[in-house]
PLY file of the C-alpha trace (Angstrom):
ply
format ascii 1.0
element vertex 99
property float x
property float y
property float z
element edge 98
property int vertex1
property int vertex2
end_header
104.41 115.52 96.80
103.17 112.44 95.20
100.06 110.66 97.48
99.52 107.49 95.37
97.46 105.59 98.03
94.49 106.54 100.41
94.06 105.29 103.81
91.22 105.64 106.17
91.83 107.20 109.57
89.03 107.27 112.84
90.61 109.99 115.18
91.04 108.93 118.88
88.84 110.80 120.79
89.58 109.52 124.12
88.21 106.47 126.54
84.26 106.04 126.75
82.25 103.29 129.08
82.29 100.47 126.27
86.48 101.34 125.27
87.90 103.58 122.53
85.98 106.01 121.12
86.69 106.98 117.40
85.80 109.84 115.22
84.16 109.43 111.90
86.07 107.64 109.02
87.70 110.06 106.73
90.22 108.77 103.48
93.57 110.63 103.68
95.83 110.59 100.83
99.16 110.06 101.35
102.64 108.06 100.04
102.43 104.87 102.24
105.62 102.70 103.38
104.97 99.52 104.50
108.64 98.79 106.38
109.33 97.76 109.78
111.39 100.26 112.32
112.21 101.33 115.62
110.37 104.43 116.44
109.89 106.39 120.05
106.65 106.61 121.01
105.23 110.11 122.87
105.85 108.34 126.32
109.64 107.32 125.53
109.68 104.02 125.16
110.95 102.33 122.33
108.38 100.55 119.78
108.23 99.16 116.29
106.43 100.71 113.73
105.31 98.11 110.76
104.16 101.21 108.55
104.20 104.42 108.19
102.60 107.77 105.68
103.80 110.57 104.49
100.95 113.85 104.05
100.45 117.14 104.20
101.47 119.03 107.02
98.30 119.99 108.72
97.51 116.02 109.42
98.11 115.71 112.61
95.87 112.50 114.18
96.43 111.89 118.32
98.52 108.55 118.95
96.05 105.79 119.24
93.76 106.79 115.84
92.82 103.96 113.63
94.39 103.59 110.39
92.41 101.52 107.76
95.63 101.00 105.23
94.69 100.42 101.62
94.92 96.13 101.83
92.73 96.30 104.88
94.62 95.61 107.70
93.82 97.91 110.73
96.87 99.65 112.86
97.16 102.38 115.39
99.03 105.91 115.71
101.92 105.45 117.11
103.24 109.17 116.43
103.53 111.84 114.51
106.53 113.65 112.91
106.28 117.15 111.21
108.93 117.71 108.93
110.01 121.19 107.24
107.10 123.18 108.41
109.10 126.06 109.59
111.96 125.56 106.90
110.74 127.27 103.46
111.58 126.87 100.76
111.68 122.89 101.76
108.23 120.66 101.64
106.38 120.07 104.73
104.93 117.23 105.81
103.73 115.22 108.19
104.78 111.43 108.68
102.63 109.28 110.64
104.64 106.14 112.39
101.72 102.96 112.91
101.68 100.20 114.84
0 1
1 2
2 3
3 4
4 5
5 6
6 7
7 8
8 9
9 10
10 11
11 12
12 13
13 14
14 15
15 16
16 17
17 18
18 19
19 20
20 21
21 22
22 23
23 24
24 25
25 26
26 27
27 28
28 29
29 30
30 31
31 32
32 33
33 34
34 35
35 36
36 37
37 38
38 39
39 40
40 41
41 42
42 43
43 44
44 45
45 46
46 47
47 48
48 49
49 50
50 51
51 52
52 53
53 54
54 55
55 56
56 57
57 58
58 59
59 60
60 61
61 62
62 63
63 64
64 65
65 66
66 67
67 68
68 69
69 70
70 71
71 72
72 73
73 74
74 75
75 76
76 77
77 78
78 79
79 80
80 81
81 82
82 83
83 84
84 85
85 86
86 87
87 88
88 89
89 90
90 91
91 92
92 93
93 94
94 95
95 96
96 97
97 98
């Protein structure tokens, strides 16, 4: 799989007294797609999704992480997808759908 870019990702880690708490920054490498589309977010409803990475399979950040993509802008999870993780001899990977 070629990862030609790196973005940062905080985890969510849930709601604290002062808002959204974050884990630590860590730089993910991935193959990053920068096109708008309709995705279905983990509660049903419809959203758009303005980018979106492709990784390995065992990335698997909660909706509502922050995503630090390589130009700087800051988005959210909006979901993930696994793809061929139970299908050998096919790659698996994990495509992350942002905000």
């Amino acid at each position: 799989m070629l990862l030609a870019h790196v973005v940062t990702v905080e985890t969510y880690a849930g709601e604290g007294s002062h808002g959204s708490v974050y884990g630590p920054p860590a730089p993910v490498s991935c193959l990053l797609s920068q096109v708008t589309q309709l995705v279905r977010a983990p509660d049903g409803r419809e959203v758009t999704s303005s980018a979106s990475y492709i990784t390995h399979p065992v990335h698997d950040p909660p909706p509502g992480s922050r995503v630090t993509l390589p130009d700087g802008r800051v988005t959210t999870v909006i979901t993930v997808r696994r793809e061929g993780v139970d299908i050998p001899p096919l790659p698996a990977n994990s495509e992350v759908m942002m905000r």
